[in-house]
N, C-alpha and C positions, 0 to 999 in steps of 0.2 A: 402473513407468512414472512416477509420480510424481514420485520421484526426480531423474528424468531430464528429466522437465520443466522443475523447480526448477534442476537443475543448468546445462541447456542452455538457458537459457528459452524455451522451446515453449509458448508462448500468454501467457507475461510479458514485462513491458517490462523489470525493472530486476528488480537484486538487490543485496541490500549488507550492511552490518552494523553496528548501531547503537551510540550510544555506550560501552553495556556489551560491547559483540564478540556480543551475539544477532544470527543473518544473518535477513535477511528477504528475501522476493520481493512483489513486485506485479502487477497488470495496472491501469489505469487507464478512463475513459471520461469524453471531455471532448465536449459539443457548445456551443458560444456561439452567443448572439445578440446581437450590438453589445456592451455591457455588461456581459452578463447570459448566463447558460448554465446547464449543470447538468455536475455532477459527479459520475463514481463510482469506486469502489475496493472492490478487494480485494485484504488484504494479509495474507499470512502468514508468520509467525514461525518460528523452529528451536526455541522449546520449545512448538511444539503449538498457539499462542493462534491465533486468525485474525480479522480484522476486516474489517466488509463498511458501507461509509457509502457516503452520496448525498447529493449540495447541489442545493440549487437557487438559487447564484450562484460564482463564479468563485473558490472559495477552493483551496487548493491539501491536500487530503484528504491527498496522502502524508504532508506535513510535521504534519499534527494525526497521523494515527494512528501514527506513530513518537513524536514528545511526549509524547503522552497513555500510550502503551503504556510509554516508559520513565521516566514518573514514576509508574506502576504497579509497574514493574519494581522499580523501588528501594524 
């Protein structure tokens, strides 16, 4: 089932694959107020890792945990 999640995205927004070729999926969670909002994510990896963050202003969580995850990677 899992799989078929990932593959079909049944309950993610996006799937892709980062500058090494590891694929990822997402689901997201954005509410704003004027300015200002909160942010969340969760994002997992094709070797296993998964990362789960929340802001509380309007940054954009996918592009940090793909960065952060591929200058870990390297």
């Amino acid at each position: 089932l899992q799989n078929r999640m990932v593959n079909e995205l049944m309950g993610y927004d996006v799937a892709g694959t980062t500058a090494d070729g590891v694929s990822y999926f997402w689901k997201n969670g954005v509410y704003d107020i004027g300015s200002n909002g909160y942010r969340s994510l969760i994002i997992g990896f094709g070797n296993g890792i998964q990362i789960s963050a929340m802001a509380t202003s309007a940054i954009n969580l996918q592009s940090a945990a793909i960065r952060a995850f591929e200058a870990w990677y390297h």
